[in-house]
C-alpha positions in Angstrom: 87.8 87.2 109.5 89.8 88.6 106.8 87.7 87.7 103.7 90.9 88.5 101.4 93.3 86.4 103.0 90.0 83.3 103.6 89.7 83.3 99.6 93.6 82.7 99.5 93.5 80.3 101.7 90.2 78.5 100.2 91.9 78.9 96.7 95.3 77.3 98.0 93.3 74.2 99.2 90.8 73.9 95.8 93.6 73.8 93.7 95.3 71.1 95.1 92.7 69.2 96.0 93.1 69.6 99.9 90.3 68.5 102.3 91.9 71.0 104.9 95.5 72.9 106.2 96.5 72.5 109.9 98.3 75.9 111.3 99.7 76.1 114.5 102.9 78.5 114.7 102.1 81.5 116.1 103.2 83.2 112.3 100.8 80.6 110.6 98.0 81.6 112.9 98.4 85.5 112.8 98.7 84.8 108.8 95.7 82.7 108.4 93.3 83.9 111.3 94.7 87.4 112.7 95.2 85.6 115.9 98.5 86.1 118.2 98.3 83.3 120.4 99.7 83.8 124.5 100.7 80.3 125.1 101.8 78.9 121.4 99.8 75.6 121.9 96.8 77.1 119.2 95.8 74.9 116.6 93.8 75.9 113.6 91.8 73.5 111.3 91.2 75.2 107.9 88.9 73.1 105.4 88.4 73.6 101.8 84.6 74.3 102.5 83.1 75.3 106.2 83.8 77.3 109.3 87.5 76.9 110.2 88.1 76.0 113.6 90.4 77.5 116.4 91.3 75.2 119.3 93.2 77.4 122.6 94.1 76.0 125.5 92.6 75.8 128.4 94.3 78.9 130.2 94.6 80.8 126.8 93.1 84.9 127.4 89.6 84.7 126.2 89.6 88.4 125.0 91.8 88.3 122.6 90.5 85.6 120.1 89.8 85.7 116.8 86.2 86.7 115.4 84.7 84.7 112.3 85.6 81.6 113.5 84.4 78.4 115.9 86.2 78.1 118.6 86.8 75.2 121.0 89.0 74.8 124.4 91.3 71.6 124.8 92.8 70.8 128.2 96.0 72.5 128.4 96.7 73.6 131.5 93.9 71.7 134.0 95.1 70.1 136.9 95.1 66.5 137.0 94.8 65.9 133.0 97.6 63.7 132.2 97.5 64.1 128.6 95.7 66.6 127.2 97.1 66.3 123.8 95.0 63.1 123.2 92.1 65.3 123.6 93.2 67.6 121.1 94.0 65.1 118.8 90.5 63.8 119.1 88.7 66.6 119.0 90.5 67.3 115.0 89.8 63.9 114.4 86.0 64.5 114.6 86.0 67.4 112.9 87.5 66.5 109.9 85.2 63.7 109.6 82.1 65.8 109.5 83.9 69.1 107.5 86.1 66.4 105.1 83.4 64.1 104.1 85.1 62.6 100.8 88.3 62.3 102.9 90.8 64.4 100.9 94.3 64.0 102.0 95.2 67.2 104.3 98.4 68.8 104.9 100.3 71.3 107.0 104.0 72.7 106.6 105.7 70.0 108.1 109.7 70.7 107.8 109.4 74.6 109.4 112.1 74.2 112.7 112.0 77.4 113.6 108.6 79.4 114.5 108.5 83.4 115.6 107.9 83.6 119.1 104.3 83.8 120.5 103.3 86.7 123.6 104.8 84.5 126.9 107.9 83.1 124.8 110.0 83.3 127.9 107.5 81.0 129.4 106.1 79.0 126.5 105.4 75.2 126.5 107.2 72.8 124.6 104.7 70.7 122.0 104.5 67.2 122.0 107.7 65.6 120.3 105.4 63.5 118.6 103.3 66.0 117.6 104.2 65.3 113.7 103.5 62.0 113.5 100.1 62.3 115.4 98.6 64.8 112.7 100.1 63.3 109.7 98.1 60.4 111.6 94.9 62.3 112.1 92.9 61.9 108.9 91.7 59.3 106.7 92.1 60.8 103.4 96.2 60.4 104.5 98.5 63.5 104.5 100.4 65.3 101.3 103.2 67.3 101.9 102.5 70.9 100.1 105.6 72.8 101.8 106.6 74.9 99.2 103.3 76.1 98.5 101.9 77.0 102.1 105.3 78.9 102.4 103.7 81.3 98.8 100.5 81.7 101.3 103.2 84.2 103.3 104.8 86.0 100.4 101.3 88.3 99.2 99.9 90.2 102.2 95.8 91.5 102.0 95.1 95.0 102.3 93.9 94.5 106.2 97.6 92.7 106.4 99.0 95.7 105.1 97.2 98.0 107.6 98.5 95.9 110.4 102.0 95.7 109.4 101.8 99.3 109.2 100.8 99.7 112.4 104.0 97.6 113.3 105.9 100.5 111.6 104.3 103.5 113.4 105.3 102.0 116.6 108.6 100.9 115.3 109.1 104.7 114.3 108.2 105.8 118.4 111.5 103.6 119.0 113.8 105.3 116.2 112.6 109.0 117.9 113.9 107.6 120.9 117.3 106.3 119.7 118.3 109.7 117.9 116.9 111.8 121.1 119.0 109.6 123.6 122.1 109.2 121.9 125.0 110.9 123.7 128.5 110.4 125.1 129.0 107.9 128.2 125.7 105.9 127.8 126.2 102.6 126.8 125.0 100.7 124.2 123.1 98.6 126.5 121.0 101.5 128.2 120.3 103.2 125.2 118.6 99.6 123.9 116.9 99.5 127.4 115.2 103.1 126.9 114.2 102.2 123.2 112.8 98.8 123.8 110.7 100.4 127.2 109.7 103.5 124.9 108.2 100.8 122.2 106.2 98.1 124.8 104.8 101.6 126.6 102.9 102.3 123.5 100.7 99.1 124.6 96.9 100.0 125.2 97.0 103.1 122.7 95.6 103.4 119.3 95.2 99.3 118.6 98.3 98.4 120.0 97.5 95.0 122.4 100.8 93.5 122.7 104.0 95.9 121.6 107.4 93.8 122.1 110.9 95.3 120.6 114.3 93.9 120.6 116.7 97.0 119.6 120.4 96.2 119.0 123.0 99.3 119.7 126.0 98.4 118.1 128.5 101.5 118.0 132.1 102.6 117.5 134.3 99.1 116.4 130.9 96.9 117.3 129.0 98.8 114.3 131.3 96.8 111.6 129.4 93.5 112.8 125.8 95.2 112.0 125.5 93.1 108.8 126.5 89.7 110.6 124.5 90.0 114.0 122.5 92.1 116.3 123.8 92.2 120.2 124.2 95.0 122.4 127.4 95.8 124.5 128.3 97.8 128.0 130.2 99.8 125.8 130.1 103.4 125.9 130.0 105.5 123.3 132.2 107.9 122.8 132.6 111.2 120.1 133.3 110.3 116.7 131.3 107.0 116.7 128.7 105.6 114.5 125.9 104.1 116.0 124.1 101.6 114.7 120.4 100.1 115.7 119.3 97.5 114.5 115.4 97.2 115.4 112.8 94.4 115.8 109.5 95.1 116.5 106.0 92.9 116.8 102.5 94.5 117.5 100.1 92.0 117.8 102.0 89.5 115.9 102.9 91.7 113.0 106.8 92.0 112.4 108.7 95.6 111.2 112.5 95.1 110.7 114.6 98.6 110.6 117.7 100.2 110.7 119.3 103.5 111.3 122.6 105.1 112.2 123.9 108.5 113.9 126.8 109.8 115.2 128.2 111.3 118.4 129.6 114.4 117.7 131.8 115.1 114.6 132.8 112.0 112.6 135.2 112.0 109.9 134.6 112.3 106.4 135.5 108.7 105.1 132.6 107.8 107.3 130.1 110.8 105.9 131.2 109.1 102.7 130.3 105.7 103.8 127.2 107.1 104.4 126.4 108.8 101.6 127.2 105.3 99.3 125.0 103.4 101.5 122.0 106.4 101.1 122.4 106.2 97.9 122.9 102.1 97.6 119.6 102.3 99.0 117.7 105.1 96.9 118.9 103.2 94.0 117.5 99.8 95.3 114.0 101.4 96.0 113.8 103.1 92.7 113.8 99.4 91.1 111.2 98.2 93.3 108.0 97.2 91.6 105.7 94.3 90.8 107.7 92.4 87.8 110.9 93.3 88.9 113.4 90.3 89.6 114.8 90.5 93.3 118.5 89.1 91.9 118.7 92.1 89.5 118.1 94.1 92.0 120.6 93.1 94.3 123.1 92.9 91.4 122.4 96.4 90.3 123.0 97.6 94.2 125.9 95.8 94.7 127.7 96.7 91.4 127.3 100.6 92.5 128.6 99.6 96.1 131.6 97.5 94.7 131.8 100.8 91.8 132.4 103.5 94.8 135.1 100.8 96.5 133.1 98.9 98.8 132.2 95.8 97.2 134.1 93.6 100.0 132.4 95.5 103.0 128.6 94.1 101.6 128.5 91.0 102.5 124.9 90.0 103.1 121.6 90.2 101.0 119.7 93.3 99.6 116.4 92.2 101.8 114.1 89.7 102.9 110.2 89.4 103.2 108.3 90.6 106.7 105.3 91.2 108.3 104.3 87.5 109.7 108.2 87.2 110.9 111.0 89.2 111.7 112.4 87.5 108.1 109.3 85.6 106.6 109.5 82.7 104.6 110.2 83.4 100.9 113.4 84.0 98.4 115.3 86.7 99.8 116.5 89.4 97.8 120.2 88.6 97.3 122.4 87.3 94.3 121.4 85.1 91.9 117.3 85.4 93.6 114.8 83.9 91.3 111.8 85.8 93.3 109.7 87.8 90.7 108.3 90.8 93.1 104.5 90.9 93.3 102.0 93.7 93.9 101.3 93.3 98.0 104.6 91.9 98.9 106.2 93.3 101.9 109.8 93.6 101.9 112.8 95.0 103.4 115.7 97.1 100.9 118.9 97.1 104.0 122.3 97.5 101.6 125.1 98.2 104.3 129.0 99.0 104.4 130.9 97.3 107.4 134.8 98.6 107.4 137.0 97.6 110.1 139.7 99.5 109.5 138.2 102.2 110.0 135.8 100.7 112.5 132.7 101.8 111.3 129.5 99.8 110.0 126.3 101.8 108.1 123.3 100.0 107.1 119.8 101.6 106.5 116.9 99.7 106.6 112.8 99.8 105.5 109.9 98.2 105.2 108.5 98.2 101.7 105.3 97.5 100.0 105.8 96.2 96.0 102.9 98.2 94.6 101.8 98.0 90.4 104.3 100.8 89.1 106.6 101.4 92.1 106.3 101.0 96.2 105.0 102.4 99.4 107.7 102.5 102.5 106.0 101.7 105.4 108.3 103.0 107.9 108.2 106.5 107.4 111.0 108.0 109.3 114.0 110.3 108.0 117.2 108.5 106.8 120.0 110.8 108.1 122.8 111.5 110.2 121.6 113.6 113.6 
């Protein structure tokens, strides 16, 4: 158990008078209990005072669950149980009776549509389309909806957090080697995301890694200009005088890195090597405003003033960053125009300005992982921003 990220969660529930928080995405369960679940059907009952509880279904891998707290199997998964969520269901229902005693109202984020993925997404179950209604249901003290709160539990990471998401980076940066080492005339895009994505799963078993997952998107040539709008990957081949683009997800063990890079094939010309050099610099600027106190909509306004100063303004057209580390884009303000978000010490963030030109078909984006530290910041991808 992470004792850092327990006292958040403990302090969460005291101060709004919560008998206990219900987690269940796979994002709320790596944040709260370090646990990536296989299936996605984990549930995790968090009380203001007592041993939290983690229930896995039947045919969920026993070695990989979380130590420092009680754990107990519902019926997912047997044959011939017709409803196994009624079990489930039950089983919270007694505990909360013995851990909630004065029946405090509980809560979960109830309005989140969209979860990351857990290990077997291809494969994963749907939950119960009444799920909602059965835990609002569940306790006695009633529900209170806190969703604006729980969604602050994602914004500071703990120092182990921080470790982790690291760890996220360093394999992330196996992938980058790969993309500048491959890239050459007559590949496509396509193959070159093949032999990045296979170069980051192979790093699974080594050093920590359990579960190492990438989705790389090689966008190159006229393709490069829709960096900023989507990631996709193309049979296109590349050809010399291109810019290539990656942009690069990556989870290890259900913690999230989000980078981007671009290189060349062969000689390019020198409105792009400008184009590059504005975004480079875009981006030096934006990190050397990063610290705890600084306000995220200022920052973005300072960025893209200098991009619209150097004739670029209309070729920006998305947001400064966004938090990671639980997500591929946790929850949180972004960092874009008119942000409120006040950056904290142990937030995790992304600086990605970018420069998409069609005329000239060319898109450049570069893109870290930053942690907001007292007087400044740590970039947790290390891995050289250049043209190769």
């Amino acid at each position: 158990m992470d004792k850092e990220r327990d006292g958040l969660i403990r302090h969460f529930l005291l101060e709004n008078n919560i008998g206990a928080i219900i987690f269940w995405r796979p994002e709320e369960l790596v944040m709260a209990t370090g646990y990536y679940p296989l299936w996605g059907l984990s549930f995790c009952l968090y009380p203001d005072y007592g041993e939290p509880i983690v229930y896995v279904p039947a045919l969920e891998p026993k070695d990989q669950l979380p130590n420092g707290f009680l754990i107990k199997e519902f019926e997912w998964g047997k044959l011939n149980v017709v409803n196994p969520w009624a079990g489930l269901y039950q089983m919270v229902q007694q505990d909360l009776c013995t851990l909630n005693p004065n029946k405090l109202p509980i809560t979960f984020q109830k309005t989140a549509s969209q979860s990351s993925l857990s290990q077997i997404a291809a494969e994963e179950p749907a939950l119960p389309l009444d799920l909602i209604e059965n835990l609002i249901q569940i306790s006695e003290g009633g529900f209170k909806n806190y969703d604006n709160e729980i969604v602050e539990l994602f914004v500071i990471k703990t120092v182990l957090e921080i470790e982790r998401i690291k760890l996220a980076n360093k394999i992330a940066v196996t992938g980058l080697e790969c993309f500048y080492r491959n890239i050459r005339v007559g590949l496509t895009e396509v193959e070159l995301s093949s032999l990045v994505e296979s170069k980051i799963q192979s790093q699974t078993g080594n050093s920590g890694v359990r579960y190492a997952k990438a989705w790389a998107f090689v966008m190159s040539g006229i393709n490069s200009i829709f960096g900023g709008t989507f990631g996709r990957n193309s049979g296109r081949r590349l050809e010399n005088g291109d810019i290539v683009l990656l942009e690069l997800a990556v989870c290890v063990n259900g913690y999230w890195s989000d980078l981007t890079r671009v290189g060349t094939i062969g000689d390019i010309c020198e409105e792009k090597q400008h184009i590059f050099s504005v975004v480079k610099s875009a981006y030096n600027l934006a990190l050397g405003l990063v610290k705890s106190g600084s306000n995220a909509g200022e920052i973005d306004r300072k960025v893209r003033e200098y991009i619209t100063h150097n004739g670029f303004g209309e070729y920006y057209q998305h947001a400064l960053g966004h938090h990671v580390g639980f997500r591929y884009h946790d929850y949180g303000q972004s960092l874009r125009p008119n942000s409120e978000l006040i950056l904290k010490e142990g937030m995790v963030i992304t600086i990605e300005p970018g420069i998409y030109v069609p005329e000239i078909e060319v898109g450049v984006s570069m893109e870290d992982n930053v942690l907001v530290k007292k007087n400044g910041y740590e970039i947790l991808s290390r891995h050289p921003i250049d043209l190769y």
